[in-house]
C-alpha positions in Angstrom: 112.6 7.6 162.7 115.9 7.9 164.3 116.8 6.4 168.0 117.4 10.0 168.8 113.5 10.6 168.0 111.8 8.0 169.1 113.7 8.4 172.9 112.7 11.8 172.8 108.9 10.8 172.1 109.2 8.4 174.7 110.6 11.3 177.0 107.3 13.9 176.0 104.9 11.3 176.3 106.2 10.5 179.8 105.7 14.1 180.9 102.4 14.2 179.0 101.7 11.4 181.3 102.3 12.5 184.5 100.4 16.3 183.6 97.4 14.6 183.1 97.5 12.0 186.0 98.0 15.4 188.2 95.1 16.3 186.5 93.0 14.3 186.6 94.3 13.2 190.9 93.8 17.3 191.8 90.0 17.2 189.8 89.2 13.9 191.9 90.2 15.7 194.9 88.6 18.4 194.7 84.8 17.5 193.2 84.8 14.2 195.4 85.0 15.9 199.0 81.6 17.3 200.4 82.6 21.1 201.5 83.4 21.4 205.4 80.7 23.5 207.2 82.4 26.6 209.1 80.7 25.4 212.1 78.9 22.1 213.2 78.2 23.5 216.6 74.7 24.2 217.3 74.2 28.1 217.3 72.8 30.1 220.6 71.8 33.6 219.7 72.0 36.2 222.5 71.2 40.2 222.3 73.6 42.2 224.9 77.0 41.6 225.9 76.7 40.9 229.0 74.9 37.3 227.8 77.4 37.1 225.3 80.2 36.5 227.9 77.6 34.4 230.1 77.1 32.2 227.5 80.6 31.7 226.8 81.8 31.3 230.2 79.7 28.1 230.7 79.5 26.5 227.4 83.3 27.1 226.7 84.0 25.8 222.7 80.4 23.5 222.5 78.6 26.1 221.4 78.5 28.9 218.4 77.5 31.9 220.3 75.9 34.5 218.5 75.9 38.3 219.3 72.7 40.2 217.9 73.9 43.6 218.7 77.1 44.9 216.9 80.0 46.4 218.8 79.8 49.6 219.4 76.7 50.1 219.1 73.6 51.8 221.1 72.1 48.8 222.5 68.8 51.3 223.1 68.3 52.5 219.4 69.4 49.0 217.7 67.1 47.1 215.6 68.0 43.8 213.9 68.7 43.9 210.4 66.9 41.2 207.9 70.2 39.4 207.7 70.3 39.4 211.7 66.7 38.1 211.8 67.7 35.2 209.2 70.3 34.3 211.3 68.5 34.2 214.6 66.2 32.0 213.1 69.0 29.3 212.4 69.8 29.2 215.9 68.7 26.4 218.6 68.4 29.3 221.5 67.8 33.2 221.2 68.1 34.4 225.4 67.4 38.1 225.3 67.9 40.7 228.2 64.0 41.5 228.8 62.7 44.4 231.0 61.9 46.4 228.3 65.2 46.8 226.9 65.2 45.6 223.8 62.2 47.0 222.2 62.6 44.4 219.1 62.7 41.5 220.7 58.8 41.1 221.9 57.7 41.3 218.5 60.4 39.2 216.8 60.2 36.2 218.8 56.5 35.6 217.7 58.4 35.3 213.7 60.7 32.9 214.9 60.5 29.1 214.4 59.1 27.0 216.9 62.7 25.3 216.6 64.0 27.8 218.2 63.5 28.7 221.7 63.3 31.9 222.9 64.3 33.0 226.8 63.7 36.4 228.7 66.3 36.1 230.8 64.8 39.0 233.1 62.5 36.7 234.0 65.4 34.9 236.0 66.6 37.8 238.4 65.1 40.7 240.8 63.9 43.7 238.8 63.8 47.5 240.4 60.9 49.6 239.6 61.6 52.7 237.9 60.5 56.1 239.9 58.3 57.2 237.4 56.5 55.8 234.1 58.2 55.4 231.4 57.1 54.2 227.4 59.9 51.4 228.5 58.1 49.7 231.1 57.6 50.0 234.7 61.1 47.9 235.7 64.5 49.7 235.2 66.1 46.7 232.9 69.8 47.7 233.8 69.7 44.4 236.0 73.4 43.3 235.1 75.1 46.0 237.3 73.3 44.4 240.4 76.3 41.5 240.9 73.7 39.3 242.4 71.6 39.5 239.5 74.6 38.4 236.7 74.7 35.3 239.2 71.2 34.2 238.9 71.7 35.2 235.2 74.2 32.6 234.7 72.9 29.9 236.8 69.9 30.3 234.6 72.1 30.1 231.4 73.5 27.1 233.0 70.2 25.2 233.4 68.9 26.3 230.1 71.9 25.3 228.0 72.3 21.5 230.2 69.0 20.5 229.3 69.0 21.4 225.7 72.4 20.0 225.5 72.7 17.1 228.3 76.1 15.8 227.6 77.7 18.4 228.2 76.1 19.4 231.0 79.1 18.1 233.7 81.6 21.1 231.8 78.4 23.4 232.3 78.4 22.8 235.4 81.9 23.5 236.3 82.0 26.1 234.4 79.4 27.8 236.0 81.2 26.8 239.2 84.2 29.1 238.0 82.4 31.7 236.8 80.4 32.6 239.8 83.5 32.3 242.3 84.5 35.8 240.0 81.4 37.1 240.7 81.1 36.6 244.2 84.3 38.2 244.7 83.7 41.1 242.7 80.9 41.2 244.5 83.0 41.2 247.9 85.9 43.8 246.8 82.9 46.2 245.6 81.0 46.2 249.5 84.3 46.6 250.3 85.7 49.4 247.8 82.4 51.5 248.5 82.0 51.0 251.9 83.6 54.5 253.1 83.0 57.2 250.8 83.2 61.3 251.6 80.7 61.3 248.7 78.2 59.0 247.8 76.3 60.9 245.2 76.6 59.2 241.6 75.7 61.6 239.1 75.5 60.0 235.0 74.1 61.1 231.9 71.6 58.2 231.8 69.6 56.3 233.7 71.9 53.1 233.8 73.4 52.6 236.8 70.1 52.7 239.1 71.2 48.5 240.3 74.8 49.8 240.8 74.0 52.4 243.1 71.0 50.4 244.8 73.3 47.5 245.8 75.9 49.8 247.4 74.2 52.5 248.9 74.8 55.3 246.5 72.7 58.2 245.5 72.1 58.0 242.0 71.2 61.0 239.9 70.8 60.6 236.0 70.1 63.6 233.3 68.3 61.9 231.0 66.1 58.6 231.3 66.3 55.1 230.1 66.8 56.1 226.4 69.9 57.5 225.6 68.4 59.6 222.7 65.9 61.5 225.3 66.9 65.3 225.2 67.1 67.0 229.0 65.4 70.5 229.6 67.3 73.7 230.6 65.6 73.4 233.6 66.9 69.7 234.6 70.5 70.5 233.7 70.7 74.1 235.9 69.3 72.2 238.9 71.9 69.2 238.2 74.2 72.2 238.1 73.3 73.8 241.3 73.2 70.4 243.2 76.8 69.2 241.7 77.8 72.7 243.5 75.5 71.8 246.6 76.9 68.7 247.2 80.4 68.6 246.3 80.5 66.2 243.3 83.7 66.1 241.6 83.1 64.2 238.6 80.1 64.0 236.3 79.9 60.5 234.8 79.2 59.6 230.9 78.9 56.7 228.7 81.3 56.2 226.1 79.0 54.9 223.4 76.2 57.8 223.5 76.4 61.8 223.1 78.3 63.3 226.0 77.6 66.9 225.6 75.4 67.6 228.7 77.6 65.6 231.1 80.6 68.0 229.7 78.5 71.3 229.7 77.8 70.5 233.2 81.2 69.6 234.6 82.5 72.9 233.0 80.1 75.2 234.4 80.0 73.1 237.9 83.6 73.2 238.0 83.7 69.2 238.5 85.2 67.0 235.8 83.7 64.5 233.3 84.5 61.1 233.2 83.3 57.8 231.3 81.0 54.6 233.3 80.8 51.8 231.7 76.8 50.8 232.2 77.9 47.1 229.8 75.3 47.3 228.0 77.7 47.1 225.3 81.5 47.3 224.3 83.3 49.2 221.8 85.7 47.4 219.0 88.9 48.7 221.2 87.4 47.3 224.5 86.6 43.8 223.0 90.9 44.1 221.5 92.0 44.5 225.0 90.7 41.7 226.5 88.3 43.4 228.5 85.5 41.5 230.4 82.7 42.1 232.6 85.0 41.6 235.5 87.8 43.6 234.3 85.1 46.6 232.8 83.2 46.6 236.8 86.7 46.8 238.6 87.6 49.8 236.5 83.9 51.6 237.2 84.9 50.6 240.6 88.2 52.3 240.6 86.2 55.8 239.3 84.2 56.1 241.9 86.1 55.3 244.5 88.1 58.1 243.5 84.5 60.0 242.4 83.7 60.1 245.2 87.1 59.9 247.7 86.4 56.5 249.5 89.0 55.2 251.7 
């Protein structure tokens, strides 16, 4: 064999070499390392939106927090899917809205595990009565639009998350801190916004806003019920009709995420106009895009009716 050959042999089996020492380094890599988990955070499961950004707002990044009810979505006709229940049943806390409004949970807390603990969070706030009975309970379970209320909520999410996770409880604190300052000035500018009104007659498709109007002094007229899927009689919307007339109203309110045909039939034959609430008992895909927060969602309600209802 030539010199030629044997430095070209030399040459291949150098390359040869280094391929399978690549090979065999990338195989190592690869097999040796344990997989990362997505998420080592313990997970805290929550059904309406309005808990969702609770939760956040005090526990900040130490927690995974889990949203039951998809975007968009009727929070009144949901019902967790098999998936949804698996994954509630992972979770270290499942806090759900109470009052009657989630007609699942009651029954699907008895499946969970007794790892997981389970909160009615209505249990923590002051609860209206409805006017009449309802299949959904005697308490109207819109509790969140009543400021004061979303403050006892999240001074309750405070003490439940600090003793389940005592370390952190310091930033939980703080948080909390933060948190209900926004409130309590939200609270402030809507006393404030509503205080003078020409009008103070809130008319709405469903029964949603009954805390909103309690807390400031509003007289609050809904179409249909609790449930957004109830159909109102002939009778109900010519009356509604008649009043709108009566009284002046200039806009008939709706909720974005629900059928708006009777608030729209009756602004066109009261002459007033339609316009959407938001009753946060959930957000749509585009809201959660923009940024848009409980804070941010109530000052714009705020901003409708002031000019609803021509307050000064």
């Amino acid at each position: 064999m030539s010199a030629q050959c044997k430095k070209q042999n030399k040459k291949l089996a150098y390359i040869f070499g280094i391929i399978i020492a690549a090979i065999a380094f990338y195989w190592a890599d690869t097999h040796t390392k344990k997989p990362i988990p997505l998420s080592m955070k313990p997970i805290v499961s929550v059904s309406t939106f309005t808990l969702y950004e609770v939760a956040h707002a005090v526990a900040g990044e130490t927690l995974e927090i889990n949203s039951i009810i998809p975007l968009g979505s009727d929070a009144h006709t949901f019902s967790p899917t098999p998936s949804q229940v698996a994954a509630l049943s992972n979770s270290t806390l499942f806090i759900y809205s109470g009052a009657g409004f989630e007609t699942w949970a009651q029954p699907l807390k008895n499946s969970l595990p007794q790892s997981v603990r389970v909160v009615d969070m209505s249990k923590n706030v002051t609860l209206l009565k409805r006017n009449n009975d309802s299949d959904h309970g005697v308490y109207d379970p819109h509790y969140w639009l009543d400021i004061d209320n979303m403050i006892h909520v999240t001074q309750s999410m405070e003490k439940e998350l600090s003793t389940l996770f005592p370390a952190n409880a310091p930033l939980y604190h703080t948080n909390t801190a933060v948190y209900t300052t926004k409130l309590e000035k939200l609270k402030s500018d809507y006393s404030e916004g509503l205080k003078t009104c020409k009008n103070r007659t809130l008319i709405t498709n469903h029964d949603a806003f009954g805390y909103l109007a309690h807390e400031n002094q509003l007289k609050n007229i809904s179409v249909i019920g609790l449930s957004s899927d109830e159909q109102p009689s002939a009778k109900m919307i010519s009356e509604i009709i008649l009043l709108v007339k009566k009284e002046g109203v200039k806009t008939i309110f709706f909720e974005e995420l629900i059928d708006d045909h009777v608030s729209q039939t009756i602004a066109q034959e009261s002459g007033a106009k339609a316009q959407s609430l938001q009753p946060l008992e959930n957000i749509s895909e585009a809201e959660l895009k923009s940024h848009q927060t409980y804070e941010s969602l109530m000052r714009d309600n705020l901003a409708k009716l002031r000019e609803a209802m021509e307050c000064r």
